[in-house]
Backbone as XML, in Angstrom:
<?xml version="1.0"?>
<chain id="A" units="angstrom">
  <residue number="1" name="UNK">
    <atom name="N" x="55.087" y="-112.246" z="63.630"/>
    <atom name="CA" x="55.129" y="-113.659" z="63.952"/>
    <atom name="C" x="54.484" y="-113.926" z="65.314"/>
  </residue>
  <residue number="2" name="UNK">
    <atom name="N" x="54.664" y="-112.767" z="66.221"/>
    <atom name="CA" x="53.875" y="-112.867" z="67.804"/>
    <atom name="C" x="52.742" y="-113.256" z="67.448"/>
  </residue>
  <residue number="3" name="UNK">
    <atom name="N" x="52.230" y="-112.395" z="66.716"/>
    <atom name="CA" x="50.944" y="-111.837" z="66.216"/>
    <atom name="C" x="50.036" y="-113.078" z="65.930"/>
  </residue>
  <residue number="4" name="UNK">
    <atom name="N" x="50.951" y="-113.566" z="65.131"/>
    <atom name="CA" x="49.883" y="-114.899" z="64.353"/>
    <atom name="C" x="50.299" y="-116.182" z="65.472"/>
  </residue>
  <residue number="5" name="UNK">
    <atom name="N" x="51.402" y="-116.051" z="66.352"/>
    <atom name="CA" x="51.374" y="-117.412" z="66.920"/>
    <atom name="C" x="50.225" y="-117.383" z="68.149"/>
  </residue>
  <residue number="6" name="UNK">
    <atom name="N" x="49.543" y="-116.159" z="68.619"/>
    <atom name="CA" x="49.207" y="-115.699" z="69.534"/>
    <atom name="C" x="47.535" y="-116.114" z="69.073"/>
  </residue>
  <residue number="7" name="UNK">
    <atom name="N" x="47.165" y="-115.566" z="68.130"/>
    <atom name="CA" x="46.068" y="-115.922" z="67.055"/>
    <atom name="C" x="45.725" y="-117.188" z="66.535"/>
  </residue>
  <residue number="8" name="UNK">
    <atom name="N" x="46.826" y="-118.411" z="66.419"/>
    <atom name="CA" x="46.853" y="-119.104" z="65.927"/>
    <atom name="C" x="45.525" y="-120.176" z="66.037"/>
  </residue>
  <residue number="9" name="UNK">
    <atom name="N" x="44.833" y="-120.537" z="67.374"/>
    <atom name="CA" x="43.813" y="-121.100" z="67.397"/>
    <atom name="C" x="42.540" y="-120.392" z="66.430"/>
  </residue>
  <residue number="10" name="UNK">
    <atom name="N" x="42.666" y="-119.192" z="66.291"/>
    <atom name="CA" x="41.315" y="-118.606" z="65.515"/>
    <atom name="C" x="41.180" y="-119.099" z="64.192"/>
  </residue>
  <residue number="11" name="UNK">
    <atom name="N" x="42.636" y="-119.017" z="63.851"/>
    <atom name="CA" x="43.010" y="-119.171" z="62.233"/>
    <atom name="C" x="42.518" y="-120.802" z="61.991"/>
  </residue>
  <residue number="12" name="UNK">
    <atom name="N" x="42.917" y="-121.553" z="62.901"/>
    <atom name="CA" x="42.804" y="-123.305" z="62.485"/>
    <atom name="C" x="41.386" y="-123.529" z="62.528"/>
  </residue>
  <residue number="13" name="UNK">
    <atom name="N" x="40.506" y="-122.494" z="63.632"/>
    <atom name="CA" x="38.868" y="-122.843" z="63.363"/>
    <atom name="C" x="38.400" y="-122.387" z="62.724"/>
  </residue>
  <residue number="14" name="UNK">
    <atom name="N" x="39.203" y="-121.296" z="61.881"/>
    <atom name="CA" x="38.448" y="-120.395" z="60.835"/>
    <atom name="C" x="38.668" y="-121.465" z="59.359"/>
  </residue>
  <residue number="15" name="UNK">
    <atom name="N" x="39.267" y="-122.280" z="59.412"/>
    <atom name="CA" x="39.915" y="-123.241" z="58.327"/>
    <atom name="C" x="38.712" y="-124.115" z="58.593"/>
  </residue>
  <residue number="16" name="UNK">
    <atom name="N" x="38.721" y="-124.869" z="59.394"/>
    <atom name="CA" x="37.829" y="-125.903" z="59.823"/>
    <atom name="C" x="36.707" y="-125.543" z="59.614"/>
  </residue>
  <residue number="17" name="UNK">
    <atom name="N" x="35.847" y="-124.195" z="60.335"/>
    <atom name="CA" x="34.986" y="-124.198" z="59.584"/>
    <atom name="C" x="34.444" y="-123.778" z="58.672"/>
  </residue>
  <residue number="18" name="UNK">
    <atom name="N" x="35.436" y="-123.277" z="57.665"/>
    <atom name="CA" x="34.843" y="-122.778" z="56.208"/>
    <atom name="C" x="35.282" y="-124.136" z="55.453"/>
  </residue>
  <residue number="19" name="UNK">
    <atom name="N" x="35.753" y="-125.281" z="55.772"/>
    <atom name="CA" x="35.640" y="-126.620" z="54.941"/>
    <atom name="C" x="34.276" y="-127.389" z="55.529"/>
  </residue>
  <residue number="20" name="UNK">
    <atom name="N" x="33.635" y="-127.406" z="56.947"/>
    <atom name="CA" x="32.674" y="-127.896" z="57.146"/>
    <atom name="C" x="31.456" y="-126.807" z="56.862"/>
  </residue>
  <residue number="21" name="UNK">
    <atom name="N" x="31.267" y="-125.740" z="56.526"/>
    <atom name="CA" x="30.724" y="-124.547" z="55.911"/>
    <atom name="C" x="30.181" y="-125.536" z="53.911"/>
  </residue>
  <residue number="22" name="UNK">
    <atom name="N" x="31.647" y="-125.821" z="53.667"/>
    <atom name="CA" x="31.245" y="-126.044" z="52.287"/>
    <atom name="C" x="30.921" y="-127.330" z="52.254"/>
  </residue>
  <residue number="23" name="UNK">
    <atom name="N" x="31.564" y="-128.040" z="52.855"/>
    <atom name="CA" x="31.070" y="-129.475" z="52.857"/>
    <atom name="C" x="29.148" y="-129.503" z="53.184"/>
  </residue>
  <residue number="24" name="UNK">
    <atom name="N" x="28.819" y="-128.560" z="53.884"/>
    <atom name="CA" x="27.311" y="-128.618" z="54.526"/>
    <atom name="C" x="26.412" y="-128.530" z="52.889"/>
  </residue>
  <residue number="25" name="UNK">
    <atom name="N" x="26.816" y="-127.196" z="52.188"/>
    <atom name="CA" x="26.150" y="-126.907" z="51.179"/>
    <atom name="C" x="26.611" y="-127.806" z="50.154"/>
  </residue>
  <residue number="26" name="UNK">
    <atom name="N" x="27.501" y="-128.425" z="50.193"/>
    <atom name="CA" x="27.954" y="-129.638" z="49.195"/>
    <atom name="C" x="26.361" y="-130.219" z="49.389"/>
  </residue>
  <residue number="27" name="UNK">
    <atom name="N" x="26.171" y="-130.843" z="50.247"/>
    <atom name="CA" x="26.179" y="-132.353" z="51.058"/>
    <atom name="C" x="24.161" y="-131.759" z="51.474"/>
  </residue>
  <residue number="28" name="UNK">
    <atom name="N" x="23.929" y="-130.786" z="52.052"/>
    <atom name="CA" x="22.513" y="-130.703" z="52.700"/>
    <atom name="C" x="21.946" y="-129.195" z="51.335"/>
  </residue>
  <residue number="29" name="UNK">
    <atom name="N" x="22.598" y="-127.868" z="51.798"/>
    <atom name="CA" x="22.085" y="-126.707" z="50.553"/>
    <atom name="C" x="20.850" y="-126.104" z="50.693"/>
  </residue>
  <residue number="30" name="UNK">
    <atom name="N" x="20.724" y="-125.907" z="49.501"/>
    <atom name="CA" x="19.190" y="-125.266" z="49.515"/>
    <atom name="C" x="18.577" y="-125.380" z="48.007"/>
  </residue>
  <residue number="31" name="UNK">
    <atom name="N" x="18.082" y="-126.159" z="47.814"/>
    <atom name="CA" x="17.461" y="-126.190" z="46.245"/>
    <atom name="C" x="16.825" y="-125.175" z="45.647"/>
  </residue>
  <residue number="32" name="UNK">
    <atom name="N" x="15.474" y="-124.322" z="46.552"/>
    <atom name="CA" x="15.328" y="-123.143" z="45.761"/>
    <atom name="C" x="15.834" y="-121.974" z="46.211"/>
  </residue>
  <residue number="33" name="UNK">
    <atom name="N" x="17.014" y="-121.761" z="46.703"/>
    <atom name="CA" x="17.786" y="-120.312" z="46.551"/>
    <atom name="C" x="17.400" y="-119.202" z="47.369"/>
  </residue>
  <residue number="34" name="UNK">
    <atom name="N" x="15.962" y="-119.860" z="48.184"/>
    <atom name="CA" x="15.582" y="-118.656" z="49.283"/>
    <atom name="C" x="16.348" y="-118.872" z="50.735"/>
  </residue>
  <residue number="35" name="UNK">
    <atom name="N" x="17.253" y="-119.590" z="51.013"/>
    <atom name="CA" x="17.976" y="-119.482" z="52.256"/>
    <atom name="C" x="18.727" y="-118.434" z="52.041"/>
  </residue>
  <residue number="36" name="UNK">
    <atom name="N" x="19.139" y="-117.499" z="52.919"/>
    <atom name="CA" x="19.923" y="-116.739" z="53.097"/>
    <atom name="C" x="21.879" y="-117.420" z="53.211"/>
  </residue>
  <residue number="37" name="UNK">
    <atom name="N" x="21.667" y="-118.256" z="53.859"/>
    <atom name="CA" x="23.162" y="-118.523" z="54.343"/>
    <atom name="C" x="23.549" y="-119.582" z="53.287"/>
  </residue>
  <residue number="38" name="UNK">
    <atom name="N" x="22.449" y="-121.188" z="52.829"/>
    <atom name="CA" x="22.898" y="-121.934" z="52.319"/>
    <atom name="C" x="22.915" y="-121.932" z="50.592"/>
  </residue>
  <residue number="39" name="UNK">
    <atom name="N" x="22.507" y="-120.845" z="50.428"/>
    <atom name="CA" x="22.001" y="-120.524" z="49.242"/>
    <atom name="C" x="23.186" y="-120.642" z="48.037"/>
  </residue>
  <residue number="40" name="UNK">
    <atom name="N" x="24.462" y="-119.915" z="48.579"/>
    <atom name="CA" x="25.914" y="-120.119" z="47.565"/>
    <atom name="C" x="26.670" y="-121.074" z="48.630"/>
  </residue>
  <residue number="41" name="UNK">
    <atom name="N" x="27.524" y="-121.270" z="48.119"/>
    <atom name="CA" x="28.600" y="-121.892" z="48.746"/>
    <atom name="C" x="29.335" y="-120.862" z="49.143"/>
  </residue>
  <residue number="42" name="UNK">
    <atom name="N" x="29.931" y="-119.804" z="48.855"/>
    <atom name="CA" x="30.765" y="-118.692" z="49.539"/>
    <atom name="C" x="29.458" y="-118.393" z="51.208"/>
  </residue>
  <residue number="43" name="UNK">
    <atom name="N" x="28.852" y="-118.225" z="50.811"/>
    <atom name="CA" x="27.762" y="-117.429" z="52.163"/>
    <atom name="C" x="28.274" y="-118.782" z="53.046"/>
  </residue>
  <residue number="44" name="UNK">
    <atom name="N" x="27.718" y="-119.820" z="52.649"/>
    <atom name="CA" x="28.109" y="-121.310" z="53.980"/>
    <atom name="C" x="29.199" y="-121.106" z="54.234"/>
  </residue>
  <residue number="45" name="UNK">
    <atom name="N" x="30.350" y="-121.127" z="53.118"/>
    <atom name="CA" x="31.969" y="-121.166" z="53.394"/>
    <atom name="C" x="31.755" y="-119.924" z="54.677"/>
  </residue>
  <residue number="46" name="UNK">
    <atom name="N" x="31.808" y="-118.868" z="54.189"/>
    <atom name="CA" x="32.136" y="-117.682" z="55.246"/>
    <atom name="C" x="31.644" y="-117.703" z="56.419"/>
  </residue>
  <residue number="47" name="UNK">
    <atom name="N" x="30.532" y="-118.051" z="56.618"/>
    <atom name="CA" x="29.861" y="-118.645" z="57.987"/>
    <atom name="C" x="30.060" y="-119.739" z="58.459"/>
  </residue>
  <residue number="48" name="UNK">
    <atom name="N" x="30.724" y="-120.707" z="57.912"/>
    <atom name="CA" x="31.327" y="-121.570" z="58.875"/>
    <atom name="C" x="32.613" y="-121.464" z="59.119"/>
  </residue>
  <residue number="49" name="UNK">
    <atom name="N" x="33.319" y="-120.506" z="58.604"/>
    <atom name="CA" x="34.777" y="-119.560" z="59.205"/>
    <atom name="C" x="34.409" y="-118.342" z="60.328"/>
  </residue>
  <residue number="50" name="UNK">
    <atom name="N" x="33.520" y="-117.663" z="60.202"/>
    <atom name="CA" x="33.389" y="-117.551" z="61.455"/>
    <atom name="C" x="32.651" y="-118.261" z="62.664"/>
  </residue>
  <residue number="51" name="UNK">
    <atom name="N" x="32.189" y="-118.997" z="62.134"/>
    <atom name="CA" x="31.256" y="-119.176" z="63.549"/>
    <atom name="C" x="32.623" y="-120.618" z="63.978"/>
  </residue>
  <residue number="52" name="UNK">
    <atom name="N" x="33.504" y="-121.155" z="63.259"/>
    <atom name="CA" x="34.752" y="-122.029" z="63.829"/>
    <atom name="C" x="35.292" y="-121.310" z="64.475"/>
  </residue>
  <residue number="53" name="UNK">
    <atom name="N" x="35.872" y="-119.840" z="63.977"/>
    <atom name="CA" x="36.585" y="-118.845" z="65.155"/>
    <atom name="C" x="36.150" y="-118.818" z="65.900"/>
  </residue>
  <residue number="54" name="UNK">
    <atom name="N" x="35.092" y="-118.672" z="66.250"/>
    <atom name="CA" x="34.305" y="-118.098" z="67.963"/>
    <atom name="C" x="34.221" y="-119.524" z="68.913"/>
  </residue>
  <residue number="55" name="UNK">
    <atom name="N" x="34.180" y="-120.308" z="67.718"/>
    <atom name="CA" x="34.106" y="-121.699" z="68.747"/>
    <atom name="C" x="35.279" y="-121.958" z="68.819"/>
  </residue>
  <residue number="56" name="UNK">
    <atom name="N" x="36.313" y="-122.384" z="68.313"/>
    <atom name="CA" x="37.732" y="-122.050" z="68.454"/>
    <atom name="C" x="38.362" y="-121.538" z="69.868"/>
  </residue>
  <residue number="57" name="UNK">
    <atom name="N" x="37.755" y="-119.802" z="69.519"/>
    <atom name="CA" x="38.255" y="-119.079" z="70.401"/>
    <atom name="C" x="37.761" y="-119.624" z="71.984"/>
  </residue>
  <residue number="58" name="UNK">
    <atom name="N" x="36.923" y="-120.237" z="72.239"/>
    <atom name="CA" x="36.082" y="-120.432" z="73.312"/>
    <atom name="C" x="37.128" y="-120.889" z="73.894"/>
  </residue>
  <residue number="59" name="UNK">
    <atom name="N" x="38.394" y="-121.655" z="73.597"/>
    <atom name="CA" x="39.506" y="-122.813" z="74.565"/>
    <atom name="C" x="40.580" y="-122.177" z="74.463"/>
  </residue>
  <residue number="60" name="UNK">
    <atom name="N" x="40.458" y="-120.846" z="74.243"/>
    <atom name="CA" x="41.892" y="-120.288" z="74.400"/>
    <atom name="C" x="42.305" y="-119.829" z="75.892"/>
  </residue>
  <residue number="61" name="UNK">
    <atom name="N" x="43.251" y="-120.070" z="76.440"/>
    <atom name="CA" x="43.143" y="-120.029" z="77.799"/>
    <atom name="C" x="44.398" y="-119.002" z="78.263"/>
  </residue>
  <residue number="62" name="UNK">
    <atom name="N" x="43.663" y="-117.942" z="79.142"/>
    <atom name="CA" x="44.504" y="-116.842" z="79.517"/>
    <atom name="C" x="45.183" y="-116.738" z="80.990"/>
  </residue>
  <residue number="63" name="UNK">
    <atom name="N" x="46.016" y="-115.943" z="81.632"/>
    <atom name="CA" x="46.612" y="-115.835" z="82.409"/>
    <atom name="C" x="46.211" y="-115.419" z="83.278"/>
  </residue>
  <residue number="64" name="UNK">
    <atom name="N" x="46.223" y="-115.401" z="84.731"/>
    <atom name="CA" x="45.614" y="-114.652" z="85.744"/>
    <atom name="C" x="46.432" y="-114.106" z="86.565"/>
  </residue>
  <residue number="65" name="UNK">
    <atom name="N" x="46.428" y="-112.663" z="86.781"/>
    <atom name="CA" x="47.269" y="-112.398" z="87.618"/>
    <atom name="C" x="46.874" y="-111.716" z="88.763"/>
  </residue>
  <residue number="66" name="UNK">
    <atom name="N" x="47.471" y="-111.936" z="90.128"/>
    <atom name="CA" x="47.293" y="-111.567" z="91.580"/>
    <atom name="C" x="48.072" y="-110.350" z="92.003"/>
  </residue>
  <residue number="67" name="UNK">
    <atom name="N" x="46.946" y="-109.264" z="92.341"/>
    <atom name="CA" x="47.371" y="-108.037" z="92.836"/>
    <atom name="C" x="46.845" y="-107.850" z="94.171"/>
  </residue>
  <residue number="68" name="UNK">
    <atom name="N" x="48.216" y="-107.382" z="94.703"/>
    <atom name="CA" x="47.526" y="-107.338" z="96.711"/>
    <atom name="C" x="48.173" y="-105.723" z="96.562"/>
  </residue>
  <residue number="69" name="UNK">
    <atom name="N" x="47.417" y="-104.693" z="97.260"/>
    <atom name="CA" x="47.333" y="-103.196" z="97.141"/>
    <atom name="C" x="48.060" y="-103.606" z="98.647"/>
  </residue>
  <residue number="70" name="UNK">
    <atom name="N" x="48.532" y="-102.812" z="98.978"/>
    <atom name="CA" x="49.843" y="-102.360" z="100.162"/>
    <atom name="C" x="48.821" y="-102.089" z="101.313"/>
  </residue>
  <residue number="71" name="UNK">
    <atom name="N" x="49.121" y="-102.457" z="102.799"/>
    <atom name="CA" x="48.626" y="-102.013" z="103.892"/>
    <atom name="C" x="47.425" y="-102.406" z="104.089"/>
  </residue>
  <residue number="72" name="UNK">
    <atom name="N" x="46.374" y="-103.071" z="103.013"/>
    <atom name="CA" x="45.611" y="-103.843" z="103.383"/>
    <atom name="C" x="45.164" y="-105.245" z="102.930"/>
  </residue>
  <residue number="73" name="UNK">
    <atom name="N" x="44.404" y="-105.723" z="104.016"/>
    <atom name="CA" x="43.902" y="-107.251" z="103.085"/>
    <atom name="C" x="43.500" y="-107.731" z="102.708"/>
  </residue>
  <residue number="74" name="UNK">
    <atom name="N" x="43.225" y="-106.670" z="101.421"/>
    <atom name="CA" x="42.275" y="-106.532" z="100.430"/>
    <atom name="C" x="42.877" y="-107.662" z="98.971"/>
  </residue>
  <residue number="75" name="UNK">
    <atom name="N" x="42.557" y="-108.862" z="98.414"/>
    <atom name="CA" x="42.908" y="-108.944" z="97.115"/>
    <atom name="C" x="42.645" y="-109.057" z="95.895"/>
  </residue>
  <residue number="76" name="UNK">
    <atom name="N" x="43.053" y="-108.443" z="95.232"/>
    <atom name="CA" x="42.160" y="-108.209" z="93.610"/>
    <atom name="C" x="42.431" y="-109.541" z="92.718"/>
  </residue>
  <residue number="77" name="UNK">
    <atom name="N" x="42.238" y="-109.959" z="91.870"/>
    <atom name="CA" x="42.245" y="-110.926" z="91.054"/>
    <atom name="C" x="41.528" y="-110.195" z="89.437"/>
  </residue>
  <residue number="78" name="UNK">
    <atom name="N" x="42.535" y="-110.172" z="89.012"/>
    <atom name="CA" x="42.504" y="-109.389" z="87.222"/>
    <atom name="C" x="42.773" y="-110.533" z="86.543"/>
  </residue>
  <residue number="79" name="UNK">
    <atom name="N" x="42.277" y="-110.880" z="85.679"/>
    <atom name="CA" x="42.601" y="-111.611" z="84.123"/>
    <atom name="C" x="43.537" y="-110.861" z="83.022"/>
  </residue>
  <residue number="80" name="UNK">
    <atom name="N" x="44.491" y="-111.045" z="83.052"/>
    <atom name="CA" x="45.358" y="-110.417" z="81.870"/>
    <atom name="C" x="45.593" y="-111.195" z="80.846"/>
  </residue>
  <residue number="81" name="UNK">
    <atom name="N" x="45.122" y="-110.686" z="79.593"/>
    <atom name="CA" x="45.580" y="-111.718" z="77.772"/>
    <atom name="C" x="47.346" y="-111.288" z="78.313"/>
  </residue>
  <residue number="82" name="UNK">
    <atom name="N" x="47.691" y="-112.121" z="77.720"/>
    <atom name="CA" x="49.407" y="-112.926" z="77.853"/>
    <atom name="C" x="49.538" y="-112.888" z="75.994"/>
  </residue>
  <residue number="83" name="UNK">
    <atom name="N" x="50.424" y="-111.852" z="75.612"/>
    <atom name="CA" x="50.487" y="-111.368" z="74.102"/>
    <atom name="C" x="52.271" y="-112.355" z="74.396"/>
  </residue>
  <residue number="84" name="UNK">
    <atom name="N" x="52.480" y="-113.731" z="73.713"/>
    <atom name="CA" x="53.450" y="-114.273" z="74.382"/>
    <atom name="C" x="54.695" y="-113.495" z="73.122"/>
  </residue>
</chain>
């Protein structure tokens, strides 16, 4: 349940865009069958599920955490994913 609440933005753009994926080849396509992507409706569907994840993923927003090493005044700044 971590798992998927943690994930959860990937999953809603992976939805989104395998309905705007099919809606494209509904709606624009390819009449003679030499496109690679628009050619079936599964190839559009699947490519517009991933390429929603990655755009999706782009606003997922992570934690930053502040490390000061002892005795000097030196400070690091790390990005840590936050698995909530």
């Amino acid at each position: 349940m971590k798992w998927l609440k943690n994930n959860l933005l990937y999953f809603i753009g992976a939805a989104v865009g395998a309905i705007a994926g099919y809606i494209y080849w509904q709606q624009v396509g390819c009449i003679s069958g030499n496109c690679m992507i628009t050619s079936k409706p599964i190839n559009s569907t699947l490519y517009g599920a991933v390429m929603g994840s990655l755009l999706y993923g782009l606003f997922k927003k992570e934690k930053k955490k502040v490390v000061m090493t002892e005795g000097e005044n030196k400070h690091e700044i790390q990005r840590v994913r936050t698995y909530r």
